[in-house]
N, C-alpha and C positions, 0 to 999 in steps of 0.2 A: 585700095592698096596704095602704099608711101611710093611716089614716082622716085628712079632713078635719075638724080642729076647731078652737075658737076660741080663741086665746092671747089674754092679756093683757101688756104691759110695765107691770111695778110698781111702778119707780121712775124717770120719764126725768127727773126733776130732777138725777139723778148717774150718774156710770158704775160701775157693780158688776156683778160676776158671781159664780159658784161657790158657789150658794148651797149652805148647810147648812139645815132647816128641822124645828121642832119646834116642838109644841102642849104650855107647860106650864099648868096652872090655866084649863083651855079656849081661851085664847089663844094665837095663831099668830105665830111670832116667826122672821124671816129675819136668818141671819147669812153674809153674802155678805165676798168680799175688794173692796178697793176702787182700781178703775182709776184710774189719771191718767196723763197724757202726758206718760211717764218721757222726758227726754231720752238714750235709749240705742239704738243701734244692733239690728234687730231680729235673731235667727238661730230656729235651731231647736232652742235649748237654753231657750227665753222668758226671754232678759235684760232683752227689751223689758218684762216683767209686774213693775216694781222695785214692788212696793205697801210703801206705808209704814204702815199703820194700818187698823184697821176700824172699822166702825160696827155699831148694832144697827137693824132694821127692825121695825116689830110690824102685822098687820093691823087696824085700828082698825074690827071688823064682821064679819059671818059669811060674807059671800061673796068669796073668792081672789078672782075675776073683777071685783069690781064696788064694794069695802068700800076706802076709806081705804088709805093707808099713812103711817106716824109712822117719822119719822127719828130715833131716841135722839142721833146726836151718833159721835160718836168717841169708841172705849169703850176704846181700847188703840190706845198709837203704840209705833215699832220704839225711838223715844229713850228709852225710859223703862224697855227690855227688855235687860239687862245684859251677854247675852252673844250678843247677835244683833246683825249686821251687817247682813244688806239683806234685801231678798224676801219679803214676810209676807203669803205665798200663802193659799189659802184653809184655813179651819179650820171646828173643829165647836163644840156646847155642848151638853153634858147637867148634866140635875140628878143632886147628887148625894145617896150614903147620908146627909149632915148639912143636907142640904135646901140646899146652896148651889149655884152654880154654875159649873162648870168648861169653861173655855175651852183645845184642844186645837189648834196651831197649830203650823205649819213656817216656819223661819227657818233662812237660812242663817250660820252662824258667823263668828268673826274668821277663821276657815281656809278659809270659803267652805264648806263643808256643810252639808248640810241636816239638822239636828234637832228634835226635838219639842220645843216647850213649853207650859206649862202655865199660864191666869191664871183665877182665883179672883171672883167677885164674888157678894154676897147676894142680889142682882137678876139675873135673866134681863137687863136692859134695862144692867145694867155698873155705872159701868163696873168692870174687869177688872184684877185689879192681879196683875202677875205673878210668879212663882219665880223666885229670881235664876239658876236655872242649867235647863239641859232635859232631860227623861228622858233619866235616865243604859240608854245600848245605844240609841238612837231615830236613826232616819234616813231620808230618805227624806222624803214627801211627802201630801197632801193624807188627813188623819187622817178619821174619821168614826169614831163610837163608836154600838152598839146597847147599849141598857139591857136585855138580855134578861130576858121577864116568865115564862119558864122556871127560872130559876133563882137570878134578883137580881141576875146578874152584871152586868158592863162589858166589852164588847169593842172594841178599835181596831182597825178596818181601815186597812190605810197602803200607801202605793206609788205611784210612776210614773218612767218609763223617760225616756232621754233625759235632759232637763233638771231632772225629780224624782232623777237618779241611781240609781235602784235597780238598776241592772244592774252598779254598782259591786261590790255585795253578794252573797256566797252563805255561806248557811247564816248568816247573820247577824254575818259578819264584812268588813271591808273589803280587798280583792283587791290586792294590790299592783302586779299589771297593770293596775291603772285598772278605762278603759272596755272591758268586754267583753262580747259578746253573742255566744250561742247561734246555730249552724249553723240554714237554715232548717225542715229538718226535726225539730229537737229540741224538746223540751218551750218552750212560752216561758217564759219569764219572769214566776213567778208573784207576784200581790200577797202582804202579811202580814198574820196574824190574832194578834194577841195581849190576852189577859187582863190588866186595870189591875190593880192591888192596890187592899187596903181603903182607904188614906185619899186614892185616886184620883190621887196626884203619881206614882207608877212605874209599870213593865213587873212582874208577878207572875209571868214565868213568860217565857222567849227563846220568841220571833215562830217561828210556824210559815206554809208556805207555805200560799195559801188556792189549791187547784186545782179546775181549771175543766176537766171533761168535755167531749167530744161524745156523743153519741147511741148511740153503740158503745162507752164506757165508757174513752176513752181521752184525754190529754191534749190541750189544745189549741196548738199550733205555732208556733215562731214566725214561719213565712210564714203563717199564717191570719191576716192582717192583717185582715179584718174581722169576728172574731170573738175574738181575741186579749183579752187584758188590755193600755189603755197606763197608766192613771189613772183619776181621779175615782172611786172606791171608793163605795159606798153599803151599806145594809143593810136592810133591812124585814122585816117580819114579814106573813104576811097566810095565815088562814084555819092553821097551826101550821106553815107552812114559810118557811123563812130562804130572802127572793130577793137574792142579791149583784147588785147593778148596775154599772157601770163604762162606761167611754169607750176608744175603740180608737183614740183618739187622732190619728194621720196618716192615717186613713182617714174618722175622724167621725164614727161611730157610738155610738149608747149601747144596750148590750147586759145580758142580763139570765140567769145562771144558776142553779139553785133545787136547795136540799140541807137535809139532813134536822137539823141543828144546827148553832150558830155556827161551827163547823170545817170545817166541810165535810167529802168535795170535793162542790161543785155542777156539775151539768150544765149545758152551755148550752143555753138555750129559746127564747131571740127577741131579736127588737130593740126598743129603745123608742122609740128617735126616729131619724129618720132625721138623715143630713147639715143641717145649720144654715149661713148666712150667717156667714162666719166660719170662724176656723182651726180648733175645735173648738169642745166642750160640754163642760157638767158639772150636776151636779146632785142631787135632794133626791127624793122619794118620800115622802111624810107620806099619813094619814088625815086629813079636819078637817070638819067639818058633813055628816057621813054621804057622804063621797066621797073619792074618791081621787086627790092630786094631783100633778102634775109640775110643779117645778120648774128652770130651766135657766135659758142665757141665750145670745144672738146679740150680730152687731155690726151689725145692721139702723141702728138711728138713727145710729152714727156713718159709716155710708155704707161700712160692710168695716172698718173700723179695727178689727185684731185684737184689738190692747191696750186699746182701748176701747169693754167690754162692754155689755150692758145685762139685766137681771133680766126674766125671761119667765115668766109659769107660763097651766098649760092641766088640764083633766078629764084623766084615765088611768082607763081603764076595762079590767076583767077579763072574760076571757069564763069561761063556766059549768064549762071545765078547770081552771083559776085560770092558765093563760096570759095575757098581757098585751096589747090589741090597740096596734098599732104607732100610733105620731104620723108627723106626716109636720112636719120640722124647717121649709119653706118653705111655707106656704100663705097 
């Protein structure tokens, strides 16, 4: 059963959600995409989610629950991004090997697809000035990158169906039938894992499928809609195994598979949050003053308004298997 515990909203001065979260130089630093009430027609490909710009957030104190929050500003608009058109869904930031900082972000094109890009700044806090053009082979949707402390590497997790597109793609080419999805019994549709190169602007190596077990060692389906992969990719590290996170998307779950290196394949283990207020979730997993935290977000303060989220975070606590105990998304 989902424990009862205490959330806090981090920022109800604005509407954000999808957060990414990372602790550089002991500071806690939320880089969320930013809602506003797009005047567009809502469907279930999210036209309604037009973001044009991000900001940087930083905790200003030691405790998620209780410490400040500093709004940096607007660190990177979609005008200023040379070869992006509209939609500047959510994105990640890691530091990098030159000690700077790199900003990984999906934008859809003058063709309307979605590709990676990449923006640069010396500060965690921005702002971010971007590469005039987006990883060349990139597609697809909500990036998250692990700095693994294995090996030094960089790896981007990327993917989501439906409105992210990736069901466009196999084997890391675009289908010329379009939109197509998998009978319900076959494998679903898996996220991608690929390797940055050294100076952190390319792909090192074409995206391999990141697959997701059950219990019996076998693929998961895509009618297992509540265990599936749809989006929101994550990665952590905790006690020497790699836990990949994700969102099951039209069902609203955030779900949590665990494997033995960045490649996986991982099994699935549990759920992390149950169903949230709202069309779905997304979210961030960090360490930060000797605890473990979740962050996500609902559309609680805007009274259900999909499009316009709000930034959540709560304790995530392990049991003594390094299983994850369950949040309950309503309490």
């Amino acid at each position: 059963m989902a424990d009862k515990v205490i959330k806090r909203y981090l920022f109800p001065d604005d509407y954000m959600a999808d957060p990414s979260v990372h602790v550089f130089d002991g500071k806690l630093y939320i880089y969320p995409s930013h809602d506003w009430a797009a005047p567009v027609p809502e469907d279930d490909f999210g036209s309604q989610h037009d973001m044009k710009d991000y900001h940087v957030l930083s905790l200003e104190g030691p405790d998620p629950m209780t410490s400040p929050v500093k709004d940096w500003g607007k660190v990177l608009d979609l005008k200023d991004i040379p070869w992006a058109r509209r939609q500047l869904w959510d994105c990640d930031v890691v530091r990098g090997r030159d000690g700077r900082y790199y900003m990984y972000y999906p934008a859809k094109d003058k063709t309307d697809i979605f590709r990676c890009g990449v923006a640069i700044s010396d500060k965690p806090t921005g702002p971010f000035v971007p590469e005039p053009d987006p990883i060349r082979g990139s597609y697809s949707i909500d990036m998250a990158v692990l700095h693994d402390d294995a090996d030094g590497e960089y790896y981007m997790y990327f993917g989501g169906i439906w409105g992210g597109q990736l069901q466009r793609y196999r084997d890391n080419l675009a289908q010329d039938c379009g939109t197509s999805y998998p009978e319900d019994g076959e494998p679903a549709i898996p996220p991608r894992v690929v390797r940055l190169s050294h100076d952190m602007l390319q792909f090192a190596e074409d995206s391999r499928p990141v697959v997701i077990l059950d219990q019996a060692g076998k693929p998961l389906t895509v009618g297992d809609t509540h265990r599936r992969f749809f989006e929101a990719s994550w990665m952590h590290k905790y006690q020497g195994k790699y836990y990949f996170s994700y969102s099951t998307g039209d069902t609203h779950h955030l779900c949590y598979a665990i494997g033995d290196n960045p490649y996986g394949p991982f099994t699935y283990t549990g759920e992390l949050l149950t169903p949230v207020v709202g069309w779905t979730t997304h979210h961030a997993i960090v360490e930060y003053g000797g605890k473990w935290w979740l962050f996500h977000h609902d559309s609680v303060p805007s009274g259900g308004i999909t499009r316009l989220r709000s930034l959540k975070v709560c304790e995530l606590k392990y049991n003594p298997d390094g299983t994850i105990q369950t949040v309950d998304g309503i309490d």
